[in-house]
C-alpha positions in Angstrom: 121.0 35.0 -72.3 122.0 32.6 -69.3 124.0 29.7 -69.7 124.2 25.9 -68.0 126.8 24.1 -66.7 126.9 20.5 -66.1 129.1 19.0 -63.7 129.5 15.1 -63.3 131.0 14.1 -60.0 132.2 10.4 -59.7 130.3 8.2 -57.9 129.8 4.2 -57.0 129.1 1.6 -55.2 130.4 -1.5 -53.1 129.2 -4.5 -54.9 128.2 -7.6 -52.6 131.2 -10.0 -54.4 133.6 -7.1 -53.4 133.8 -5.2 -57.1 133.4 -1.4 -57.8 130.6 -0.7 -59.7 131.6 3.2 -61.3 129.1 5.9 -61.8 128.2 9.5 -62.7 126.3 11.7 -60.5 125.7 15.1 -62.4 124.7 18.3 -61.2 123.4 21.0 -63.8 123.7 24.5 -62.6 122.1 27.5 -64.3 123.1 31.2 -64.5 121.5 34.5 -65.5 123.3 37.0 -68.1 125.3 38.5 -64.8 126.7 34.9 -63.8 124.6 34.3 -61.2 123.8 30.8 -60.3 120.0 30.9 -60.2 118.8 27.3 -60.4 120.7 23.7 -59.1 119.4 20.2 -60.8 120.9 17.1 -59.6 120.5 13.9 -60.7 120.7 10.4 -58.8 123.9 8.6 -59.4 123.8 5.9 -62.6 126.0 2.4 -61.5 125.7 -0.5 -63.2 123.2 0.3 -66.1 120.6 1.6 -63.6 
């Protein structure tokens, strides 16, 4: 049985009024029984509630 990894890189934006606005960006990577990474999801970076 294979196993998932999820990674979460940090991620943001400028905002107009000259704030950060943080975020997460993850990434799930999956591997086979022999640790091979066979398949790469990424998701869009979430700032501000979006």
């Amino acid at each position: 049985m294979g196993h998932q990894q999820d990674h979460a890189t940090p991620c943001g934006r400028q905002l107009p009024d000259g704030g950060q606005c943080p975020g997460t960006r993850s990434t799930v990577y999956v591997y086979d029984d022999h640790g091979n990474c066979i398949s790469q999801q990424m998701y869009n970076c979430n700032t501000c509630g979006q």
